[in-house]
C-alpha positions in Angstrom: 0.0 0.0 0.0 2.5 2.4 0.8 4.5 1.4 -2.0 1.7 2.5 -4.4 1.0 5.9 -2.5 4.4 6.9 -2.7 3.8 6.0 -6.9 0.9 8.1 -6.8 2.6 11.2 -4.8 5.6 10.8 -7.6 3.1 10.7 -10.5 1.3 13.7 -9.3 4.6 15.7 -8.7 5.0 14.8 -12.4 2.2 15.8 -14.2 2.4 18.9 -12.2 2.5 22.5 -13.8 5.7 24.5 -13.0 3.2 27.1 -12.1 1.5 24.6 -9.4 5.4 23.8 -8.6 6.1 27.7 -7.8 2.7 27.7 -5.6 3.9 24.9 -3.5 7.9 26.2 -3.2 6.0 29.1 -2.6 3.8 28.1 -0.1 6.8 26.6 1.8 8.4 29.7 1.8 5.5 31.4 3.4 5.4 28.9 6.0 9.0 28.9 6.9 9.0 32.6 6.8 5.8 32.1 10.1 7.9 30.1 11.8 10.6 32.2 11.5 8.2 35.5 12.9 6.8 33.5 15.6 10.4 32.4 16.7 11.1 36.2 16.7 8.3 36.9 18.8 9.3 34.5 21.8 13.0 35.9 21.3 11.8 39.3 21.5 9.2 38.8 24.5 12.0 36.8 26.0 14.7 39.9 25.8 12.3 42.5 26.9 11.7 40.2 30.2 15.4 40.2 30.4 15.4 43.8 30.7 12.8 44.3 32.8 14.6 41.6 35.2 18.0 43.9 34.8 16.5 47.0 35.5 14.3 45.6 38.6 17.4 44.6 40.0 18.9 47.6 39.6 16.2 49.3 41.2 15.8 47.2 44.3 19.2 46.0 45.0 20.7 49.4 46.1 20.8 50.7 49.8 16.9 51.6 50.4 16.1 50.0 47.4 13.1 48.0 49.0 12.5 50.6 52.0 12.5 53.5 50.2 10.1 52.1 47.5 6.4 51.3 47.0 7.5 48.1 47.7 8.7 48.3 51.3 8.7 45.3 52.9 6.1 45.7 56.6 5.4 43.6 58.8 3.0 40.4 58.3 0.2 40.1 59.7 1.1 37.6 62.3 4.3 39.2 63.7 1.9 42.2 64.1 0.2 40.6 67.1 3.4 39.8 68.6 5.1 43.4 68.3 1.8 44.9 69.7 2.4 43.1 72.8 6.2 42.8 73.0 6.5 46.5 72.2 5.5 47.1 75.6 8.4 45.1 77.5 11.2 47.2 78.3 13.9 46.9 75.9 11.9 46.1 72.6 9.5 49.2 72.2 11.4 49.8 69.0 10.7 46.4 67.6 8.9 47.0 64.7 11.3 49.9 63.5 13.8 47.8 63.7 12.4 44.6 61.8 10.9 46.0 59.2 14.4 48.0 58.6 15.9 44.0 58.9 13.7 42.7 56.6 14.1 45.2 53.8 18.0 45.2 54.1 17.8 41.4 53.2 15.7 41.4 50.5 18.0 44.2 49.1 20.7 41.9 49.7 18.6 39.0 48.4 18.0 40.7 44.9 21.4 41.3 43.9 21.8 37.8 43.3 18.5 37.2 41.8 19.3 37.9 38.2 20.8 34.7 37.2 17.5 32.5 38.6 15.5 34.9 36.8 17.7 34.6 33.7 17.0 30.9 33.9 13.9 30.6 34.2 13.2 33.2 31.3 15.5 31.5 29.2 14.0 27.9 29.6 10.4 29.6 29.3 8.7 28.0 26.5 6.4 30.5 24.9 3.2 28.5 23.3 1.7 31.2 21.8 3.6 34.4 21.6 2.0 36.3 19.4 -1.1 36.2 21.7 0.9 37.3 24.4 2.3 40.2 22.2 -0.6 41.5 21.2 -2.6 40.7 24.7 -2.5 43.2 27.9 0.6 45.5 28.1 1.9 43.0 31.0 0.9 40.3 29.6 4.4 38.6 29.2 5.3 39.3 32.9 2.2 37.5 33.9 2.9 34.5 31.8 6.5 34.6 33.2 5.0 34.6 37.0 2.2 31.8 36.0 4.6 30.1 34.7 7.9 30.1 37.2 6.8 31.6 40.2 7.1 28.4 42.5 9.9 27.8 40.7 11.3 31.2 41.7 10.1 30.9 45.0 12.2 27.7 45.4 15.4 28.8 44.1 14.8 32.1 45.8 14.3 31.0 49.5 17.7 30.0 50.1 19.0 33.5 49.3 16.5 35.2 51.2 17.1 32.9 54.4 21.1 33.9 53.8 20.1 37.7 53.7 18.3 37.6 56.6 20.8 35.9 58.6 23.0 38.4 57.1 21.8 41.5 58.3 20.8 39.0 61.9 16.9 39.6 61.1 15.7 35.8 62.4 18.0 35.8 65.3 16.6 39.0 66.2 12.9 37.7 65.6 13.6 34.6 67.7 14.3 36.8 70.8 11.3 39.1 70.2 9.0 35.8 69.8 10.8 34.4 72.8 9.9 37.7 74.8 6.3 37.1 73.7 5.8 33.6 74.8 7.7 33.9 78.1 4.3 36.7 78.7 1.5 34.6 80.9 -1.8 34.2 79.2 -0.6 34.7 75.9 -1.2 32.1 73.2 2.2 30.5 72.1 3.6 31.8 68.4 6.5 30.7 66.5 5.6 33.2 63.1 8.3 32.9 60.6 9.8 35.7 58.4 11.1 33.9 55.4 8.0 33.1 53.5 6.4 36.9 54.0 9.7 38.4 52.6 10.4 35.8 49.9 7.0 36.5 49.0 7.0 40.5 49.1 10.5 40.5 47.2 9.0 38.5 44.4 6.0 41.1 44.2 8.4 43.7 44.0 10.5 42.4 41.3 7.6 41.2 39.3 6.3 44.8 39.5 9.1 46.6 38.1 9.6 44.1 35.2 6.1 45.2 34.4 6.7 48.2 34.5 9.6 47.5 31.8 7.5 45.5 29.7 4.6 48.6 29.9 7.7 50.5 28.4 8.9 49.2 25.5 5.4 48.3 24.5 4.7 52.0 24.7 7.7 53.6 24.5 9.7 53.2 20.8 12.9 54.6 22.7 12.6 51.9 25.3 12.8 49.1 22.2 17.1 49.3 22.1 17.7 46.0 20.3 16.8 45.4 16.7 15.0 42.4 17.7 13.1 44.6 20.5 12.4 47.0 17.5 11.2 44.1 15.1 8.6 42.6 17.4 7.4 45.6 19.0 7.1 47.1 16.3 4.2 45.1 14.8 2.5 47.3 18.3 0.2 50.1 16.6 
């Protein structure tokens, strides 16, 4: 059977027109040319998430990058009920200045090292339909980024975090303010942790400032510094 199909496909190629010949070369051409766009489109998405990840980084990594930002790290909700009682020992009444100053200081510390998990992810990202996510919402490519690696991020991510805030002593310091609090009578035993909250808040802040990048080069032609940037932006009206 397959013998005689593969007759029939020569016979056809055969009695074919040159014109019908040019219409299929042609055809292929136009496919290959798609394929070739589309690639362009996930490189291009791809690079403009690179810069966004570069210039977060940037942003949030400097001293008072987090606590001088919109995205200032406070304290959770749970540690709250602690400070409000162990602010009134002697000795901690400037508890809550002082973590939220520990906290932010980490995940400044945290971010300079971020780059190079967000690189990875980004670069093994596979892009299933980029052109929708080009011509979808003006962060549309960061949210596809965070649906798609954010536990991810959060995994590689809480290691660093748990180093910054030893760094800068934040969970030692915690540990003796919880202490405090459960040593109090009548007071229901806590053990809140901080490494979840900031892991958590540092990955909102970076995800909001490569937002912000994408928002830019969609909208801004000045902002599109690569030809590739410039070729798939472009098609933007």
């Amino acid at each position: 059977m397959n013998k005689i199909l593969t007759v029939f496909a020569f016979l056809l190629w055969a009695v074919a027109s040159d014109a019908q010949i040019g219409k299929w070369i042609d055809k292929a051409k136009a496919d290959v040319k798609v394929m070739k766009g589309e690639d362009n489109t996930a490189l291009g998405l791809k690079e403009a998430l690179n810069n966004g990840v570069e210039a977060a980084v940037s942003q949030l990594s400097i001293q008072d990058g987090f606590f001088g930002s919109p995205y200032k790290i406070l304290i959770p909700a749970d540690a709250q009920k602690v400070i409000n009682v162990v602010k009134k020992v002697p000795g901690f009444e400037d508890t809550e200045t002082k973590l939220i100053a520990k906290m932010n200081q980490a995940a400044e510390i945290a971010v300079k090292k971020a780059t190079p998990i967000f690189v990875d992810a980004i670069k093994g990202m596979s892009i299933k339909d980029a052109s929708a996510i080009l011509f979808g919402n003006k962060d549309a490519a960061t949210r596809y980024l965070e649906s798609s690696s954010r536990k991810a991020l959060y995994d590689a991510f809480l290691p660093v975090i748990q180093s910054s805030l030893d760094e800068v002593n934040a969970r030692t310091y915690w540990r003796s303010v919880v202490d405090a609090y459960n040593k109090i009578p009548f007071q229901k035993k806590l053990n809140p942790e901080l490494d979840d909250h900031v892991n958590n808040k540092s990955l909102d802040g970076l995800f909001s400032l490569i937002q912000e990048k994408e928002e830019g080069i969609r909208s801004d032609v000045s902002q599109r510094t690569s030809p590739l940037l410039q070729e798939v932006f472009g098609k933007l009206k």
